[in-house]
MINUGU-566498 format. One line per field, with one value per atom (N, C-alpha, C): residue in three letters; chain; x negated, y, z negated. Coordinates in pm, 1 decimal. Atoms other than C-alpha are relative to their C-alpha. Layout:
// MINUGU-566498
type: ala; ...
mol: A; ...
X: X; ...
Y: Y; ...
Z: Z; ...
//
This chain:
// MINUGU-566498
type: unk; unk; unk; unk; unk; unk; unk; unk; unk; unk; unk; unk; unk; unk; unk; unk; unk; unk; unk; unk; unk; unk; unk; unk; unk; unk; unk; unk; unk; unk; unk; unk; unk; unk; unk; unk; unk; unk; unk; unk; unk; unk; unk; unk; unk; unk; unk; unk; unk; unk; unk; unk; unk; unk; unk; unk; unk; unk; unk; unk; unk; unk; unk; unk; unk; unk; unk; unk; unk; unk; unk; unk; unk; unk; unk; unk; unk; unk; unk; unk; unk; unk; unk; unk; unk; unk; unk; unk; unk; unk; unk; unk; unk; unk; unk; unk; unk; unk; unk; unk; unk; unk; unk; unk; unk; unk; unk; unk; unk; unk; unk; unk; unk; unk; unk; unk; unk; unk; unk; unk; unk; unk; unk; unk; unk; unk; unk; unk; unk; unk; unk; unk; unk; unk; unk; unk; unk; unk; unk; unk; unk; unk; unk; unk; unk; unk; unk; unk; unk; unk; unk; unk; unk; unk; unk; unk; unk; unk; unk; unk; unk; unk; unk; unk; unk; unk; unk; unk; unk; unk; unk; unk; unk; unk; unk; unk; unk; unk; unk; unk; unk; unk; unk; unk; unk; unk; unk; unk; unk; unk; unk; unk; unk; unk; unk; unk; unk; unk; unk; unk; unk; unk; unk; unk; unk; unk; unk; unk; unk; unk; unk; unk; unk; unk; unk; unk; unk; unk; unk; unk; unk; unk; unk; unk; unk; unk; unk; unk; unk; unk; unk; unk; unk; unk; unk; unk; unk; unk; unk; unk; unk; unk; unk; unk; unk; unk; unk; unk; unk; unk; unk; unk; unk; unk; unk; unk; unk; unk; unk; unk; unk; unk; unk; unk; unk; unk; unk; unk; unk; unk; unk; unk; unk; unk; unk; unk; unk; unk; unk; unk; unk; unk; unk; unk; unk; unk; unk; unk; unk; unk; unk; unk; unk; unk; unk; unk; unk; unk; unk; unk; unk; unk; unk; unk; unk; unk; unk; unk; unk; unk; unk; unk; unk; unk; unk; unk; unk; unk; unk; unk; unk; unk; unk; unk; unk; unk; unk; unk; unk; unk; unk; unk; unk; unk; unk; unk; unk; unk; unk; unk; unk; unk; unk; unk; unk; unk; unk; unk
mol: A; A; A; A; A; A; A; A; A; A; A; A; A; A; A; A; A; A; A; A; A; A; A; A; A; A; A; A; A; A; A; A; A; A; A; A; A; A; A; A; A; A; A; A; A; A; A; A; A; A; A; A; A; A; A; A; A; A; A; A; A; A; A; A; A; A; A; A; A; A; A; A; A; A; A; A; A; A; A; A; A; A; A; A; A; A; A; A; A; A; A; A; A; A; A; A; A; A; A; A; A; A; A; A; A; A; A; A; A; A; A; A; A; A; A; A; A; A; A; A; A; A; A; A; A; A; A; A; A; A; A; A; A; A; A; A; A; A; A; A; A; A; A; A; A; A; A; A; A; A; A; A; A; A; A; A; A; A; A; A; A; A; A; A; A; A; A; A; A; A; A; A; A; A; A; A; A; A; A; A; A; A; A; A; A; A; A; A; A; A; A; A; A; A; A; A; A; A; A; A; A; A; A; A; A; A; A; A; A; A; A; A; A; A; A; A; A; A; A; A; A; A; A; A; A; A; A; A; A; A; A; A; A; A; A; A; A; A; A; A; A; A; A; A; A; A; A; A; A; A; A; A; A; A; A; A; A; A; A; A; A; A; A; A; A; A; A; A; A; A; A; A; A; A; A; A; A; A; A; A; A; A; A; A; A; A; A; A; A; A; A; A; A; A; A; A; A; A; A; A; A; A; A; A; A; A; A; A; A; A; A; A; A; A; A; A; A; A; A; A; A; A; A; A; A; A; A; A; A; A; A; A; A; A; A; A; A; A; A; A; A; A; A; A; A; A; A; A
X: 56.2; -1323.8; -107.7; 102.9; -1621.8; 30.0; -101.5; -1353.1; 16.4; -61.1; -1200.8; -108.0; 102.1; -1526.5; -82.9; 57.7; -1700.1; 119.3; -83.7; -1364.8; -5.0; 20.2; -1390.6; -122.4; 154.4; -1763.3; 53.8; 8.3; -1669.5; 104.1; -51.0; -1391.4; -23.7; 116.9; -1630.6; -87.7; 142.1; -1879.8; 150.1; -86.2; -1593.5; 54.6; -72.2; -1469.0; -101.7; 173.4; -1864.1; -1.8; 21.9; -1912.8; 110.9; -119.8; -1570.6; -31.3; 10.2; -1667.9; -162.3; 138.9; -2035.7; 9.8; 26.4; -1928.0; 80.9; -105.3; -1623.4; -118.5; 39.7; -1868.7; -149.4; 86.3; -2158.3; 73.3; -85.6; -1912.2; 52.9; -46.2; -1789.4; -69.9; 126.6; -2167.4; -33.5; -4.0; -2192.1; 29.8; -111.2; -1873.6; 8.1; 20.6; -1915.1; -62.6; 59.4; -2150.3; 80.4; -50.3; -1910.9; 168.8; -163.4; -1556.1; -10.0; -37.5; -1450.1; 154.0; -100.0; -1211.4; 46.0; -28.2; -1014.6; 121.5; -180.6; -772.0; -2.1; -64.4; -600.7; -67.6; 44.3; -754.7; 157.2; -146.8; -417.6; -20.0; -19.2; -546.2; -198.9; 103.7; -902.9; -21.1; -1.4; -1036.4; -175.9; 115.6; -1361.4; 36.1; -13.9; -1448.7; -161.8; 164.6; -1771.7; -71.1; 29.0; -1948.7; -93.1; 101.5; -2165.9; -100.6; 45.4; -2416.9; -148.1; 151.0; -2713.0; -58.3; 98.0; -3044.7; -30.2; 74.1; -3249.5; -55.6; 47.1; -3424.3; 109.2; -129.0; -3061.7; -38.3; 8.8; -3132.9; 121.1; -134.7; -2802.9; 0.6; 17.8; -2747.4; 167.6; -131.5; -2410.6; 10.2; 20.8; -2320.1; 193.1; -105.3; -2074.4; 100.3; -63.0; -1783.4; 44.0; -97.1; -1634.9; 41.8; -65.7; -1383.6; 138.9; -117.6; -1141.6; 122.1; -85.5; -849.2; 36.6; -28.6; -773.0; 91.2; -73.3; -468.5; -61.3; 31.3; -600.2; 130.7; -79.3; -495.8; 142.7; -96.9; -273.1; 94.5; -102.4; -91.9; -37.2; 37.9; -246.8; -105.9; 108.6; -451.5; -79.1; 125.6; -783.7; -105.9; 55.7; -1011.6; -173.9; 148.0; -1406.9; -71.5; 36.4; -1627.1; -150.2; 48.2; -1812.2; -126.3; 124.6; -2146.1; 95.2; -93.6; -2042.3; 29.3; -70.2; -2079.0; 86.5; -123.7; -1826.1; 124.2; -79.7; -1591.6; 31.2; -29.3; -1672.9; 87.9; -54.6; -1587.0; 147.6; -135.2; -1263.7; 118.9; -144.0; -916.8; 103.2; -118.1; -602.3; 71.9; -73.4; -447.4; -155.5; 77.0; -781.2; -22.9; 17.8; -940.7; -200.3; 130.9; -1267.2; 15.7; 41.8; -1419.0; -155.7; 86.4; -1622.0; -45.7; 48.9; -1867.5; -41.3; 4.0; -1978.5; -152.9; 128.5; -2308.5; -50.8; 98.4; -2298.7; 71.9; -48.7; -2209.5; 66.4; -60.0; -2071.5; 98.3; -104.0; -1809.4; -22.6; 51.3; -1795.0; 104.0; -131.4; -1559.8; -0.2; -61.9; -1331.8; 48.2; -21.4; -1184.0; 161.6; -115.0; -815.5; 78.5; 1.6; -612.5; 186.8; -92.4; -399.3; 125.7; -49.3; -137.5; -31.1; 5.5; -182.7; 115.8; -106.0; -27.0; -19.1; -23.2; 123.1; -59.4; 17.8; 11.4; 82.5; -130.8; 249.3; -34.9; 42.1; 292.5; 8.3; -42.6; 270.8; 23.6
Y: 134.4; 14093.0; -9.4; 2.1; 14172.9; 25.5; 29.2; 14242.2; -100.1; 107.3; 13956.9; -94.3; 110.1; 13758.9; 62.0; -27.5; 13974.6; -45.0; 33.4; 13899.6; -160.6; 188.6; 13496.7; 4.5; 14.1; 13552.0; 28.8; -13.4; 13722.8; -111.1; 182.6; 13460.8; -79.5; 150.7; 13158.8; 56.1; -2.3; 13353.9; 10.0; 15.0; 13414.8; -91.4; 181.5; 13083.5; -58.1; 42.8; 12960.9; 56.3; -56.6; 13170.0; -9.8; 40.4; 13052.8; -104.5; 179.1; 12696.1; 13.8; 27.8; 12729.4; 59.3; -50.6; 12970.5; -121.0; 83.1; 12742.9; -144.0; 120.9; 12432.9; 22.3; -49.1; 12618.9; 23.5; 0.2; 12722.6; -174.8; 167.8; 12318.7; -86.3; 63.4; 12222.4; 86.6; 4.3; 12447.1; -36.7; 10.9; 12425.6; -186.8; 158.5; 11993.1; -56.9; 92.6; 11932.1; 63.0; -16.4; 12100.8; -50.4; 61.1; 11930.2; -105.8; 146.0; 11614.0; -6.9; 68.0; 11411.7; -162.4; 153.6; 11053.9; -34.7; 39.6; 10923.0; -133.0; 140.3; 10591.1; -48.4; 57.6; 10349.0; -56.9; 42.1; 10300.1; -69.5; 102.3; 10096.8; 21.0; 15.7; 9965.7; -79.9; 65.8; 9857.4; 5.2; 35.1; 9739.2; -67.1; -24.4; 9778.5; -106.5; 30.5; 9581.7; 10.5; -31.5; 9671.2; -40.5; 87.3; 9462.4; 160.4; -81.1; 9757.9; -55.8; 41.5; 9689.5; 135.6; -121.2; 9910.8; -15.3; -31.4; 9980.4; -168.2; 143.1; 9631.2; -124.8; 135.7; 9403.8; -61.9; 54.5; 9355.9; 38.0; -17.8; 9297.8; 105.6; -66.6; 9505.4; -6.2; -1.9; 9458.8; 123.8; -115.8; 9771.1; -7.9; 28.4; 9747.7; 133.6; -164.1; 10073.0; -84.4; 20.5; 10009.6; 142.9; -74.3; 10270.9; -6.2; 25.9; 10341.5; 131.0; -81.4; 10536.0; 63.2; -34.2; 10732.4; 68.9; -137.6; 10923.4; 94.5; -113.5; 11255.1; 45.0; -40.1; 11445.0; 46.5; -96.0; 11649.3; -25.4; 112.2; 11334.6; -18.3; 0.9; 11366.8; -118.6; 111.3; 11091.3; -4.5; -42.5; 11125.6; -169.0; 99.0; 10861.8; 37.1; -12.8; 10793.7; -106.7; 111.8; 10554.8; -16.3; 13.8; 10386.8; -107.6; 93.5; 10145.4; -155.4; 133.4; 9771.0; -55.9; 64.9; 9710.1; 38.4; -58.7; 9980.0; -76.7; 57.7; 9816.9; -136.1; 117.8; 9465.0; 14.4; 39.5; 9567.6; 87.4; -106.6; 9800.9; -108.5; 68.7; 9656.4; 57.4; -98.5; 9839.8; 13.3; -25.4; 9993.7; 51.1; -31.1; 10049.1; 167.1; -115.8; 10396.9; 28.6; -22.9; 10574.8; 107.4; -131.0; 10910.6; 67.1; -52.5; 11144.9; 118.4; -119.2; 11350.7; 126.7; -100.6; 11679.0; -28.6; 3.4; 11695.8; -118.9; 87.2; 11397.7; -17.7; 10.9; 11265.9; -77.1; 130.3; 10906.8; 31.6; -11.4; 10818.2; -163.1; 83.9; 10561.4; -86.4; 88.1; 10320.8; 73.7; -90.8; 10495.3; -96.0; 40.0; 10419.8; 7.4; 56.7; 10257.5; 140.2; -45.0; 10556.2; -58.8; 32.6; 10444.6; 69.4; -97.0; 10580.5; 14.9; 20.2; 10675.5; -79.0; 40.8; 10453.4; 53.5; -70.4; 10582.7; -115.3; 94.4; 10461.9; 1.4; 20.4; 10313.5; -3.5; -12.9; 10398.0; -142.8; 131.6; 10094.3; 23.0
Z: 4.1; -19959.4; -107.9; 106.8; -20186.9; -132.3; 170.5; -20492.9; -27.3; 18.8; -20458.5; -12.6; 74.4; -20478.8; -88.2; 87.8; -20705.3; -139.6; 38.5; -20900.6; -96.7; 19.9; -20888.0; -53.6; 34.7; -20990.0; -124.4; 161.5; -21317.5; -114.2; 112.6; -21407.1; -61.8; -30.6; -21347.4; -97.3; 120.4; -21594.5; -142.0; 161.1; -21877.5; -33.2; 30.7; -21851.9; -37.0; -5.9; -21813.1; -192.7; 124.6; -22166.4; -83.4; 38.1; -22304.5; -68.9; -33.8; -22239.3; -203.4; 28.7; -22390.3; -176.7; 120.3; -22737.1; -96.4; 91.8; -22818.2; -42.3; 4.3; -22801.2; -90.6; 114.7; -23026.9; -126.5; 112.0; -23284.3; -57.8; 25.2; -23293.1; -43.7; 66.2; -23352.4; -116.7; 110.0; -23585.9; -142.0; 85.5; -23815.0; -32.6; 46.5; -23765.1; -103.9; 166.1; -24054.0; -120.3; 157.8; -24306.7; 44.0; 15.0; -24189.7; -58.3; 48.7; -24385.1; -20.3; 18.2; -24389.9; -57.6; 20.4; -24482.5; 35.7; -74.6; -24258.4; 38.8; 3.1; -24189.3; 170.4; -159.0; -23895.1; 37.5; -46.3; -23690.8; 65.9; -104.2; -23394.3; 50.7; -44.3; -23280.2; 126.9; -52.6; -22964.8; 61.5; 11.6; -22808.6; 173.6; -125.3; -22434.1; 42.5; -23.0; -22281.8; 146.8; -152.7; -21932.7; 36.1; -46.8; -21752.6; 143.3; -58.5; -21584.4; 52.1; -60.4; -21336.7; 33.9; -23.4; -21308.0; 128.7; -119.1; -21002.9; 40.9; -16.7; -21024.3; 0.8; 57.5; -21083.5; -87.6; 111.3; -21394.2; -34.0; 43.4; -21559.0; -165.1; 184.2; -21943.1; -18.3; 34.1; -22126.0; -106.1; 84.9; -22266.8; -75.2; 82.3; -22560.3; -75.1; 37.0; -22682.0; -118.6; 128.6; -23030.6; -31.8; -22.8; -23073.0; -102.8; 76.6; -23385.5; 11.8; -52.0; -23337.2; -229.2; 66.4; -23642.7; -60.9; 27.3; -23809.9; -106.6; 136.7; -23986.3; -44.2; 74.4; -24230.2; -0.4; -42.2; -24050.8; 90.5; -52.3; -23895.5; 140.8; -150.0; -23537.6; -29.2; -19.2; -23385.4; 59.6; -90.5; -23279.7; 0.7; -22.1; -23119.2; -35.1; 6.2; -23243.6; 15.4; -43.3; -23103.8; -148.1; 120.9; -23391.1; 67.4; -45.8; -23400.6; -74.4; 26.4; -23441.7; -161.4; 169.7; -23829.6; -63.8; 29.7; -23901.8; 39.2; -111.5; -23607.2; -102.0; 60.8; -23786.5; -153.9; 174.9; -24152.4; -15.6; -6.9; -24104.4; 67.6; -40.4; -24010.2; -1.6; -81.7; -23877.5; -168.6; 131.8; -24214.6; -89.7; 98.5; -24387.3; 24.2; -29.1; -24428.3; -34.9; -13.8; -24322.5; -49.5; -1.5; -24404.0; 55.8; 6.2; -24312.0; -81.9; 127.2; -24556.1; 62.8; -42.8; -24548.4; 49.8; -47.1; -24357.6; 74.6; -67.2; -24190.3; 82.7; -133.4; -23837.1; 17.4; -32.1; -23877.3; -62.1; 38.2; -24022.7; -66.7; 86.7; -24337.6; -41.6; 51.6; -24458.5; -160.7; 101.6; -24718.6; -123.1; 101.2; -25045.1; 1.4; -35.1; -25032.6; -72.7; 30.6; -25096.7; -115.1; 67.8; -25395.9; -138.5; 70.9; -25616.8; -128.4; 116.3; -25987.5; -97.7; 105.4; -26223.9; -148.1; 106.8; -26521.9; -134.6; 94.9; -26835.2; -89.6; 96.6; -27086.1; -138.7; 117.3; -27457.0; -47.6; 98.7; -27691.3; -110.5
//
């Protein structure tokens, strides 16, 4: 009986220390990823929340759904002027060292130039 829970104890810590290295390594390595991927779908959530006193507060999510590079789609909740100035087809990025995420530059093809 005291294996078997000394057992479950050491699990619960390597999972516990699993949890905690993977999610230090992720804060680390975050200020040097960038990227620029396509906004595929946006949406915008709003929640009417009361405090201790019933005071009402409307609390607002803006939320752009993004395809990266690597064709997967990941969701990031954005502040509202981003939300306002972006539109389903445009593209954001993010730089190296920073946290938000920026409205990008249309990614267009090179045209050839012609002899005359």
């Amino acid at each position: 009986m005291d294996r078997v829970f000394l057992l479950i104890c050491l699990m619960g810590i390597f999972v516990f220390l699993y949890i905690v290295i993977r999610r230090a390594i992720a804060g680390i390595v975050y200020p040097f990823i960038f990227f620029e991927g396509k906004v595929v779908s946006r949406s915008y959530k709003t929640k009417v929340v009361e405090d201790e006193e019933d005071i009402q507060d409307i609390e607002e999510e803006y939320t752009l759904e993004v395809k990266m590079p690597n064709g997967k789609n990941k969701n990031y909740s954005v502040n509202s002027r981003l939300y306002n100035s972006v539109k389903e087809g445009d593209y954001v990025r993010k730089d190296k060292g920073s946290r938000t995420l920026k409205k990008g530059r249309k990614k267009s093809k090179k045209k050839k130039n012609k002899k005359k």
